[in-house]
C-alpha positions in Angstrom: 65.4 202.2 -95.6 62.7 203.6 -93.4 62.5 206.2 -90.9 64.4 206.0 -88.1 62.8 206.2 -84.5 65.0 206.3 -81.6 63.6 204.5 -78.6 65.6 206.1 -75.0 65.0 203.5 -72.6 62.9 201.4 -74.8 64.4 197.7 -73.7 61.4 197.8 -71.4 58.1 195.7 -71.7 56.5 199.3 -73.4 59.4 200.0 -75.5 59.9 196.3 -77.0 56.3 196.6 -77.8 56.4 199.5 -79.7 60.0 198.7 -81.5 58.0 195.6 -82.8 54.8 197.2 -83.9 57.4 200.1 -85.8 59.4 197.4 -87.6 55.8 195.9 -88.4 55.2 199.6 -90.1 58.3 199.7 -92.3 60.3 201.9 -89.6 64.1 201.8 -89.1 64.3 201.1 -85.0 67.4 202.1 -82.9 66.7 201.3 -78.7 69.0 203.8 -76.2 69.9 201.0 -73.5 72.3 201.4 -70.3 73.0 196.9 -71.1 75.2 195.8 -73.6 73.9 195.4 -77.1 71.3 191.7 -77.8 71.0 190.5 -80.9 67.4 191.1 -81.0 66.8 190.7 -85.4 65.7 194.0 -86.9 66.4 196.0 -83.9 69.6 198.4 -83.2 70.9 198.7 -79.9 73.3 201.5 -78.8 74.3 201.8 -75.4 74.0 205.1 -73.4 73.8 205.6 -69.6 71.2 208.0 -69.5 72.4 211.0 -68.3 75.9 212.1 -70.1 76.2 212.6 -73.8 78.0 210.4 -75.8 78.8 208.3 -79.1 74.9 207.4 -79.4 73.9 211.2 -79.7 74.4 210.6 -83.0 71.8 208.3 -83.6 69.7 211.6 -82.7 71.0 213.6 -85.2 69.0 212.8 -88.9 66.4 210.4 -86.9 62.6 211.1 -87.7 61.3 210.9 -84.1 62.8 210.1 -80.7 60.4 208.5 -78.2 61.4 208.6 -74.3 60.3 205.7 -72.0 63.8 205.8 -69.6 63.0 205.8 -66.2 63.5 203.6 -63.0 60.7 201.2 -62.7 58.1 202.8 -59.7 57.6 198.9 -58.8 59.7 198.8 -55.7 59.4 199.6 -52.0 59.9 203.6 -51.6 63.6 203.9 -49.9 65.2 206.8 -50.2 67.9 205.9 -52.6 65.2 204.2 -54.9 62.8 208.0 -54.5 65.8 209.3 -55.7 66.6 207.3 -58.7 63.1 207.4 -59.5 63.8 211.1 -60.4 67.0 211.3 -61.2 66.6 209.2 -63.9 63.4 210.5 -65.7 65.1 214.2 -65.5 68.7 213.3 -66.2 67.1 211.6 -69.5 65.2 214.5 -70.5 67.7 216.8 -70.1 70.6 214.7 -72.0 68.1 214.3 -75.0 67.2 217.9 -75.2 71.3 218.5 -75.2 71.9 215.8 -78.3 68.5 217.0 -80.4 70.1 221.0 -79.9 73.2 220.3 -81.3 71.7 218.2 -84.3 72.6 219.4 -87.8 69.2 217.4 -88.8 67.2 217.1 -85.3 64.2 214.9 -85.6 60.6 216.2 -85.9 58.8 214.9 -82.9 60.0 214.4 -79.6 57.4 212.2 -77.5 57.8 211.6 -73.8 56.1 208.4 -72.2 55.3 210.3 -68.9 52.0 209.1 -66.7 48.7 209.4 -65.2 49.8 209.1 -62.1 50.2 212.6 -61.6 46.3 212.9 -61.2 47.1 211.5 -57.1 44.4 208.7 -56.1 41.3 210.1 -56.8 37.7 208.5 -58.4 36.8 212.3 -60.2 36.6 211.8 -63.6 40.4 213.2 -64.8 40.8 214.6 -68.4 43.8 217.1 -68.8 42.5 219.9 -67.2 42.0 218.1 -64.1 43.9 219.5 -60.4 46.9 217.1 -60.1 47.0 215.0 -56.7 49.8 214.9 -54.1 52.1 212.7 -52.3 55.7 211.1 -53.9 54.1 210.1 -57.6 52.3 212.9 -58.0 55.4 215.0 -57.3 57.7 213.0 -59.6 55.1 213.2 -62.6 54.8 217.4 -61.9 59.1 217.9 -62.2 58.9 215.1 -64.8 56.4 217.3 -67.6 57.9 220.8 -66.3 61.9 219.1 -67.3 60.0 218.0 -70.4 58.1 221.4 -71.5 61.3 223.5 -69.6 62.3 224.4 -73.2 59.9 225.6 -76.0 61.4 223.7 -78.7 60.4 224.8 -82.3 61.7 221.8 -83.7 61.0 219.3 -82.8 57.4 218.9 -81.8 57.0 217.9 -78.3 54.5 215.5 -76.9 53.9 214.1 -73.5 51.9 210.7 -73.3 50.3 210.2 -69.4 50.5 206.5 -69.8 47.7 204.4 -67.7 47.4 200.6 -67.1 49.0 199.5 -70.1 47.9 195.5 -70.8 49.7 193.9 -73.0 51.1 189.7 -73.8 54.0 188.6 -71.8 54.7 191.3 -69.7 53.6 194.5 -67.9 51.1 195.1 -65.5 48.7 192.2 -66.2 50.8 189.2 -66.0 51.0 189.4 -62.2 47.7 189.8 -61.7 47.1 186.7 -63.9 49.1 184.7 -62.1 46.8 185.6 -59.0 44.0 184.6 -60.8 45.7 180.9 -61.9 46.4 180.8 -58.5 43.2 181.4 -57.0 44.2 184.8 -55.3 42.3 186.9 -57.6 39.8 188.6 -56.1 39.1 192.0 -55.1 41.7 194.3 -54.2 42.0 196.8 -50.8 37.8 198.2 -51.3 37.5 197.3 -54.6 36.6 200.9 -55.2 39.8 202.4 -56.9 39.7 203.1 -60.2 41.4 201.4 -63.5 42.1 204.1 -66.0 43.5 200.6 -68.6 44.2 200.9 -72.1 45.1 197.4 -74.9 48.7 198.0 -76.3 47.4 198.2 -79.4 45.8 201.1 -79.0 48.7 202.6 -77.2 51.2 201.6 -80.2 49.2 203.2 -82.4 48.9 206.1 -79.8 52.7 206.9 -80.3 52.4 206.5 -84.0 49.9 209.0 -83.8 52.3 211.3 -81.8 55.1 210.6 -84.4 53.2 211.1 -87.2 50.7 213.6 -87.0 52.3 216.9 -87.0 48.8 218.4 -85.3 49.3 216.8 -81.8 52.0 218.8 -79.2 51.5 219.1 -75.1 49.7 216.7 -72.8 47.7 213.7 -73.8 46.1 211.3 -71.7 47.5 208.2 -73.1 44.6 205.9 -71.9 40.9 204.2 -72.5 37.8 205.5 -72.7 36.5 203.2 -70.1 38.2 203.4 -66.6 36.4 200.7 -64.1 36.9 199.8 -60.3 39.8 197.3 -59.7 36.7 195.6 -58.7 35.3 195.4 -61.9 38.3 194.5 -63.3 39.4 191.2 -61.0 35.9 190.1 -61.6 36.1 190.6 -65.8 40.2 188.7 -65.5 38.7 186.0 -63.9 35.7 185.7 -65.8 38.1 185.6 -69.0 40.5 183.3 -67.2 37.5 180.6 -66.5 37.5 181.3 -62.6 34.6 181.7 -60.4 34.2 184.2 -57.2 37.8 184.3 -55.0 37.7 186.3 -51.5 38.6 189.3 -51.6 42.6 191.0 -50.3 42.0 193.1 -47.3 43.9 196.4 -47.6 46.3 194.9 -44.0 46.7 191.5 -46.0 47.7 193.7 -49.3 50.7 195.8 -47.4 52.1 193.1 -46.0 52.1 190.8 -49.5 53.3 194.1 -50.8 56.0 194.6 -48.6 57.4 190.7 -47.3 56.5 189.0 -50.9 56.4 191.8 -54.1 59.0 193.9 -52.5 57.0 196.8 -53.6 55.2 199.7 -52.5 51.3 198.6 -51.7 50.0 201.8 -52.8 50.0 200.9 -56.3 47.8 198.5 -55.9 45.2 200.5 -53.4 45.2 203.6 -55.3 43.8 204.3 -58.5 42.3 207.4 -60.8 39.4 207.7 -63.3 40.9 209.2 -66.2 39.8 209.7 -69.6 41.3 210.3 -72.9 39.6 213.2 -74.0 42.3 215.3 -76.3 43.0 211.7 -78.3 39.0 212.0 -78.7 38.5 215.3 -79.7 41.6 214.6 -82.1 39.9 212.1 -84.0 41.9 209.1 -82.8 40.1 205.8 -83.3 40.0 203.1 -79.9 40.2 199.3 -81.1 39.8 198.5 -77.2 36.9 199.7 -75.1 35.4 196.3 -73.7 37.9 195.0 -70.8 36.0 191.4 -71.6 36.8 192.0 -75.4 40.6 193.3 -74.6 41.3 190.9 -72.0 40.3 187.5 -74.6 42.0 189.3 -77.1 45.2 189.7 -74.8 45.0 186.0 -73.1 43.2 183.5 -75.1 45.1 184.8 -78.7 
């Protein structure tokens, strides 16, 4: 049998794909989920409710790596019961996980955290790692979020802290709305246009959480993103030019809040703000990008 990863949280579009792409590597794969178990092949599920210890700490205890992605989705209007289960949740999962790897005979030797870039605010400075965090609700989220994470200097196992951007993946995630915009002729420029993309092919993040799993060199903060951030402007034009459609008018930032709002039933700001981030500590490490060309990521992602 292979190593076992546990994946907290991972029923998710991120965590499926990275359960997959670890049973693809010869890895044993167990998924943390609050829903009952679905038979879903290789995969294990063990249900857990995020906060409270139970039966599935044991799964913890002689696993090679656990890998964090629980957290309420962001992509919903900003009430104050859902602000608060937004942060409830990531802490209460970090802190329950930190509880079961302490009292584990044979605690795993990496613990990664997906966390995100978000905490950079909405900003078009070039952002590597170093760069001053934002402000506003996300910002403050992602700040208690990495000091929960980093609250305990644990010698093993190694910690790691992914800042996750604008993952694009098949079937799922952030691009499959905006593709159906696109199909539907409402694909054109966003708000000004102006905010930035920090995007990154699932590949390349898969293999960005092997990396984290696997290479006992990496601990801290990583910017889990491309090397090419563009304008959402840029980016509308390259989907549709990959999707076979010509020039759409552009979504006026009024006509964005109140789609946001009446039809998405989410918070417009996600899709009016942006950051320019780069991935500079997975460069410096060595780590090899098989995505840098939207064009070539997006063909890969849509036409394959």
């Amino acid at each position: 049998m292979g190593k076992k990863i546990v994946l907290a949280g991972g029923s998710g579009f991120l965590g499926k794909s990275l359960a997959n792409f670890l049973l693809g590597k010869g890895y044993q794969v167990v998924i943390l989920s609050r829903n009952s178990a679905p038979l879903d092949g290789q995969i294990k599920y063990v249900q857990w409710d995020g906060k409270t210890l139970g039966d599935w700490a044991s799964e913890i205890d002689g696993s090679y790596a656990v890998v964090n992605f629980t957290g309420k989705s962001v992509n919903c209007i900003y009430t104050k019961k859902n602000r608060e289960e937004i942060v409830s949740s990531r802490l209460d999962s970090v802190r329950v996980l930190r509880e079961a790897i302490l009292q584990c005979k044979q605690p795993p030797q990496a613990f990664v955290q997906a966390g995100s870039l978000a905490i950079f605010g909405d900003t078009t400075e070039r952002c590597d790692e170093n760069a001053p965090f934002g402000s506003g609700f996300s910002v403050d989220v992602c700040k208690q979020w990495e000091t929960e994470f980093f609250k305990e200097a644990l010698t093993t196992p190694r910690q790691v802290l992914l800042r996750i951007g604008f993952a694009l993946g098949k079937d799922g995630g952030a691009l499959e709305p905006l593709k159906k915009l696109v199909s539907l002729n409402l694909g054109g420029t966003v708000g000004s246009g102006k905010q930035y993309i920090s995007w990154l092919h699932i590949d390349d993040l898969n293999n960005m959480f092997l990396e984290a799993i696997e290479n006992t060199s990496y601990s801290g903060i990583y910017n889990a993103t491309g090397p090419t951030p563009i304008t959402n402007k840029e980016f509308m034009k390259s989907l549709r030019n990959v999707m076979g459609k010509g020039w759409t008018p552009p979504a006026p930032t009024p006509f964005v809040w109140l789609g946001a709002y009446l039809f998405m039933q989410t918070e417009p700001s996600l899709a009016l703000t942006g950051r320019n981030c780069v991935p500079k500590k997975l460069v410096d490490s060595g780590f090899t990008f098989q995505y840098t060309d939207i064009e070539v990521a997006l063909k890969d992602l849509i036409s394959s």
